[in-house]
N, C-alpha and C positions, 0 to 999 in steps of 0.2 A: 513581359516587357517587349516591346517593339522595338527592331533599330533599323526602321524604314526609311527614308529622306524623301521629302516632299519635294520634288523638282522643281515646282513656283518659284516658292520662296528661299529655296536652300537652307531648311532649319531639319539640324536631327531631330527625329519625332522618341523622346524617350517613355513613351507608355501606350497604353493599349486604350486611354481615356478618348472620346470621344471629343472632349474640348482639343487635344492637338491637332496641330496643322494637318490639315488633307483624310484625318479621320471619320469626315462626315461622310466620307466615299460610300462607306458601309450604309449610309441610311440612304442615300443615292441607289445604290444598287438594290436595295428592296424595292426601288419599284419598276427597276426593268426586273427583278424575280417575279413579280406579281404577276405579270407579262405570263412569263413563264407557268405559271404554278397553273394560270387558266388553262394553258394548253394544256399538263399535267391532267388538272383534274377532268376536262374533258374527253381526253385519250382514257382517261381511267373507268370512266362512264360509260364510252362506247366498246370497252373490254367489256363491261358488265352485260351491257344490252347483250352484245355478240355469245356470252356464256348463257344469255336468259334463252335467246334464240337457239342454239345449241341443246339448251335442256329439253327446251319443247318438243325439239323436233325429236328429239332420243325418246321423250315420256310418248307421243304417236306411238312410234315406231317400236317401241314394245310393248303399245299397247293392241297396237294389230296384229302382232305376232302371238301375243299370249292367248287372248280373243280367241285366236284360229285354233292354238294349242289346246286350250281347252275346253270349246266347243267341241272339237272332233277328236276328245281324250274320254278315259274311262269316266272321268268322271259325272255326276248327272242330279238332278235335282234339285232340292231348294241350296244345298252348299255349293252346285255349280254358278247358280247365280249370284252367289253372293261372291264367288272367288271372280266371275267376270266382275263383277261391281267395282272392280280395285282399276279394272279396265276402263271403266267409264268415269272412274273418279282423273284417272292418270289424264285423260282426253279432256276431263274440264280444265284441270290442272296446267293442262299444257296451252289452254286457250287463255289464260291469265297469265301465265309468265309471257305470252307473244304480247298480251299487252302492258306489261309490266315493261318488255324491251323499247317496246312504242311510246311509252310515255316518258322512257327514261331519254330515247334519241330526239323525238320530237319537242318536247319539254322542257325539262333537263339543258341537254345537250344545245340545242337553239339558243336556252336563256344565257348560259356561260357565254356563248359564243357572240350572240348582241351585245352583254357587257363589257366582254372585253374591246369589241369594235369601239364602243362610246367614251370608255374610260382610257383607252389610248390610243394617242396617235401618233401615226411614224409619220417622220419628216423626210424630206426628199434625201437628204444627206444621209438617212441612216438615225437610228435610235430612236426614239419618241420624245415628245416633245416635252411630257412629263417631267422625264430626266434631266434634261436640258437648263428647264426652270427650273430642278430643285438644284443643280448642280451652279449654275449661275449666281443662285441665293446664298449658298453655303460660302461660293467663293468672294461675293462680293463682302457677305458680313466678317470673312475671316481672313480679308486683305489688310486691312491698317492694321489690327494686331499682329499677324503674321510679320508686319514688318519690323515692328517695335521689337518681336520676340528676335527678330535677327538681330536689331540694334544690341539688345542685350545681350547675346550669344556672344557678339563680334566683343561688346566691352567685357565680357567676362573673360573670353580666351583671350584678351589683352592683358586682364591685373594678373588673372596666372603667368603668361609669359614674363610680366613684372616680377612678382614675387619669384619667382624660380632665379629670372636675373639676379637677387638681392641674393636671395640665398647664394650665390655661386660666388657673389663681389667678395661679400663677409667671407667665405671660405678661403678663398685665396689672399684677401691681406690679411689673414691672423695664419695663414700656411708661412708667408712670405714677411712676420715676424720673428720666426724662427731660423731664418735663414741668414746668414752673415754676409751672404753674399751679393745680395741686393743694396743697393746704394741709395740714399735716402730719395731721390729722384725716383726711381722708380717706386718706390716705397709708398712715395707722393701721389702717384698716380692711380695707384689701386685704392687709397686713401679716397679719391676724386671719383673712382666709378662706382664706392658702393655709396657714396653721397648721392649721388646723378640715379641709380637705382632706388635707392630708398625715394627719391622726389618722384621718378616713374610711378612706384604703388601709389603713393598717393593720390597719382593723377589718375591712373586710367582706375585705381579705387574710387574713386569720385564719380569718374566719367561710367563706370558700370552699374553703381548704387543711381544714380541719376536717369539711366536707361530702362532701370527695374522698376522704379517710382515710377515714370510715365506708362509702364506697359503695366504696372498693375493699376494705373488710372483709367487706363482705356480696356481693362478686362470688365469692368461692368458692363460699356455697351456692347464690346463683342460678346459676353454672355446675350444679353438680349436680344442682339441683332438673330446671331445662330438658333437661339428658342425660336426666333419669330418662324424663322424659315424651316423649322425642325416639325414644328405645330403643324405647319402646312401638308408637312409631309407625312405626319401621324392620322392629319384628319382624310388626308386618300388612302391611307393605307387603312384606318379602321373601315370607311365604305369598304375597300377589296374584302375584310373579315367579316363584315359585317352579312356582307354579299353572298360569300361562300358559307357561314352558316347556313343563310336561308337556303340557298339550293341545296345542302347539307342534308337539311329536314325535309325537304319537298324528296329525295332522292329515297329516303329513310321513307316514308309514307306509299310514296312507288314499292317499295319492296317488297314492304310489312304486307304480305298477304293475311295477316291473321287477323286484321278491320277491316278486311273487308266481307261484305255480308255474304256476297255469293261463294267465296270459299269457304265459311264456315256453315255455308249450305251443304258445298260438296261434303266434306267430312260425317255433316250428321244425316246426309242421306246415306253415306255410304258406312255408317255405323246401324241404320237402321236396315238395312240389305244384310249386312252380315249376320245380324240377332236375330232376322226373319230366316235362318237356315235352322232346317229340323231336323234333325238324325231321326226321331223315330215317323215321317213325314215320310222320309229318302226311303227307310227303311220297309214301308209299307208300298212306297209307288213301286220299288223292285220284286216285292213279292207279289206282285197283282202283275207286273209286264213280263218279267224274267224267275219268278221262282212257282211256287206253289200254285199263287192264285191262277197263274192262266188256264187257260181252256184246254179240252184234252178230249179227242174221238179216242174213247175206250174201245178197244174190238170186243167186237158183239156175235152173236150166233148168227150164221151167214146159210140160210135153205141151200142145199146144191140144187142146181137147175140142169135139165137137161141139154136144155138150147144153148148153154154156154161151155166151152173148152175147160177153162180151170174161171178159180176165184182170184180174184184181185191181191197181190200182195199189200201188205201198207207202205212199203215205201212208194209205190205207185200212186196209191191212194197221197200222200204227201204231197208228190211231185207235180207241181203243174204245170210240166213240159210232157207229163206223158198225156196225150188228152187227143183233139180230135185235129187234124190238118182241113183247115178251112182256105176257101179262095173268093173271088167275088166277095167281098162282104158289101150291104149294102145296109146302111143304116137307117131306124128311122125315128122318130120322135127327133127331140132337141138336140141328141146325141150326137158329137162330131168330132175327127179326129184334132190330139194335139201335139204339139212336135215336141220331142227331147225334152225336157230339162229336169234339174234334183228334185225331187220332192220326198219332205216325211212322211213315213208311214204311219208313226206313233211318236211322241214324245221323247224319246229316247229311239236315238238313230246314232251309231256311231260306226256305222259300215260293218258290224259284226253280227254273223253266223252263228248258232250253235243247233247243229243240224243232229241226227236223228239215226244214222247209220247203219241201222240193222232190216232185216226183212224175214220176214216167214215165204219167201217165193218157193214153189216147186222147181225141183232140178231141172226136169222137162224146159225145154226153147220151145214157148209158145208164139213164135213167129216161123216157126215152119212153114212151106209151100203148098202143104196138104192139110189138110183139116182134120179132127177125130176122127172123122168115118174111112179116110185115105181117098180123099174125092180132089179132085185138083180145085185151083181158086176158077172159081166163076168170075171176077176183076176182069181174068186175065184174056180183055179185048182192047178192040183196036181204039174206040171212043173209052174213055172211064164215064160213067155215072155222075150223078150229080143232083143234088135236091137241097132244097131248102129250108132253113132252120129259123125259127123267131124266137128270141129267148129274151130273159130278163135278168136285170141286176139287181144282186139284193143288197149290195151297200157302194159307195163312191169309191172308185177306184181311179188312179190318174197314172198313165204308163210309166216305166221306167226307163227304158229303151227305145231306141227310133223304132223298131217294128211292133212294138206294144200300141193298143189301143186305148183311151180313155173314155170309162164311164158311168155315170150318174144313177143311182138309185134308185130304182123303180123305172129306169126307162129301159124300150124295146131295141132289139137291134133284128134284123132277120140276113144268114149267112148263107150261101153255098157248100155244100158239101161234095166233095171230089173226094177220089183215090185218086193220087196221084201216078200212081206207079203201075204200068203195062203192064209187068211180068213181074213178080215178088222174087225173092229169095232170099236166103236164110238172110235173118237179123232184119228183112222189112217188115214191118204191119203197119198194121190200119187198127188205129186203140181211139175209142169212144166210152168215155168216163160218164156216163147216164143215170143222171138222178131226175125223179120225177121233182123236181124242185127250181130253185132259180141258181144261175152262174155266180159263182162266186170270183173268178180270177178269168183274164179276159188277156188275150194275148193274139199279135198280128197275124200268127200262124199257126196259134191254137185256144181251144176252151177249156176248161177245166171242169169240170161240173162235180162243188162238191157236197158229199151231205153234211145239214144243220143239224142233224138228227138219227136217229137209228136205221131211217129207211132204207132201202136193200139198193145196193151198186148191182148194177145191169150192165158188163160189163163186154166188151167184144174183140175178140183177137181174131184177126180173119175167121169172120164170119161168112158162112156162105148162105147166109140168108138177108142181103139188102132190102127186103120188104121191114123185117124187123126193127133194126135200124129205125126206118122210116116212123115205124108206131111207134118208136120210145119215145123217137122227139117229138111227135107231132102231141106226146103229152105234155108238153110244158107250154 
């Protein structure tokens, strides 16, 4: 129950009923809420956009990092692609919630924000104009009764004030029966005011049944006046519900990624990437790059020659930085240098080594100053030497290094050959890797020449004989 007082009319409001005075306020103020609830749900929407946009940008951003992660992690093959797959799916993903944000701000957000322009209007004074006219309507249909319901108030706390008078008359001339000490005069006069009290109830009893008659004759049409204006205000307030369902649904439809066709593209391509991963697929490309199946120079019975100091270790044979120091190169066919940058060698590239470490080398330092026979270097003049070399490629190779050279299969290059160095000493030489065959590995400051085959390494550690030299190459 309410014990609120409507300041208009000065009537106690005794209930929470809508029919008393000044309690249509509540339906008045639903529609400066509605006001409100737009802005609500509009702030609410563009929380959402701002979290769609948020996601997106987080699904990129780990999706470039994973990408990197495991591209250049151990792992490799058909389940490396399908574990990037999840990558490519997060990047579509992430390009549908940015428009999921777009259609919620653009959309969405636009539509609320015209409705609410059209559906209210504020007045220069303040409040909207809505309010105004429901508030006017309420008050005009609930003025003549409001005042009737005062009339009757006023008579009712009149016959109470009556009746309480009666009761108090009677009380004191039947007190002041008992007492000897009143004199009939006085006797008489309390005789005279519970008389003049009991004709009071009567009256203002009349006068209050008579104020209650007219104010329940004019409660019909203040029931219907207040419907009229009440209807008014039901029929704008169901457009505002009516309203915010619909963008409700439109908002619900923006979200629902799972109708739409392009994402349940992404899902079943990126279920179909996953079930195209083969364990025994993986299993067999690492036995063919990295285990068993690769290639393999078995050592072979090696003639000793006389012309040569010692035999080639194999880690020499491996190496191809030990090989020939060339200058001038001069290219020719199609063949032309290229600058720096990554490139794969094979399929599986993840920067990792697993090199080979051991050697059959002889103890002897075969870059001594002196040769087998204890003859000094013949080099050692004021000009170095120099000659010419034309060789071929026997597969595409693309450098790795700025001083590395790139080249193409089957094409010719022809190089300079110098010793660099006036006067040798321990730990110099001059090493020429000579296979009657074609260059396999190609590099800015050296050759590598090696065998496809069993054929015999010719090999030279200060050699003092530069004619020979000259005849190995001029076999290729």
């Amino acid at each position: 129950m309410s014990g609120s007082y409507d300041d208009s009319v000065g009537v106690e409001v005794s209930s929470d009923s809508f029919w008393e005075v000044g309690n249509y306020k509540r339906t008045v103020k639903r529609i400066d809420d509605g006001h409100r609830l737009c802005n609500d749900l509009m702030n609410c929407i563009h929380e959402r956009a701002r979290i769609e946009k948020v996601y997106a940008q987080q699904l990129t951003e780990w999706a470039k990092r994973w990408k990197q992660l495991v591209e250049k992690g151990p792992q490799y093959g058909t389940v490396e692609r399908a574990w990037c797959a999840f990558m490519s799916e997060a990047e579509k993903v992430s390009e549908l919630h940015l428009e999921v944000k777009g259609s919620l701000m653009n959309e969405d957000f636009e539509k609320i924000k015209n409705w609410q322009k059209e559906a209210f209007h504020k007045q220069m004074m303040g409040g909207f104009k809505e309010t105004k006219e429901a508030e006017d309507g309420f008050r005009k249909a609930q003025k003549p009764w409001a005042k009737k319901l005062k009339e009757v108030e006023a008579a009712k706390k009149a016959y109470h004030a009556a009746c309480k008078e009666e009761k108090l008359a009677i009380s004191r001339e039947t007190n002041s029966k008992a007492d000897p000490a009143l004199n009939p005069e006085q006797l008489k006069k309390l005789q005279d005011k519970v008389e003049k009290s009991k004709q009071d109830v009567l009256k203002t009893k009349e006068k209050y049944e008579k104020s209650l008659k007219e104010l329940d004759n004019a409660t019909p049409q203040y029931m219907e006046n207040m419907e009229q204006v009440f209807e008014q205000c039901q029929q704008f307030e169901e457009k505002r519900l009516r309203f915010f369902r619909e963008v409700l649904l439109e908002v619900q439809k923006h979200l629902d990624l799972s109708n739409v066709a392009s994402y349940k593209n992404i899902y079943r391509e990126l279920e179909q990437n996953i079930k195209t991963a083969d364990a025994v697929e993986d299993l067999r490309w690492f036995r063919a790059n990295q285990g068993p199946g690769m290639s393999m120079n078995w050592p072979q019975f090696e003639e000793w020659s006389a012309d040569l100091n010692r035999t080639l270790s194999r880690r020499e044979k491996k190496k191809a930085s030990d090989g020939v120091t060339l200058t001038g190169i001069n290219q020719t066919g199609d063949q032309v240098s290229q600058p720096n940058k990554h490139s794969s060698v094979s399929s599986y590239e993840k920067n990792q080594s697993y090199p080979t470490d051991w050697s059959d080398e002889e103890s002897n330092n075969p870059f001594s100053s002196t040769d087998a026979n204890g003859d000094t270097n013949p080099f050692d003049e004021d000009t170095p030497p120099a000659m010419e070399v034309r060789v071929r490629a026997l597969y595409d190779y693309e450098g790795q290094e700025q001083d590395e050279l790139s080249f193409k299969a089957g094409k010719f290059a022809t190089f300079t050959l110098k010793y660099l160095s006036k006067r040798r000493k321990a730990g110099d030489f001059f090493s020429l890797q000579v296979l009657f065959s074609e260059v396999t590995c190609f590099s800015g400051s050296c050759i590598t020449i090696t065998p496809p085959n069993s054929a015999s390494w010719y090999p030279l550690f200060g050699s003092t004989d530069f004619q020979a030299v000259w005849n190995m190459l001029g076999c290729l």
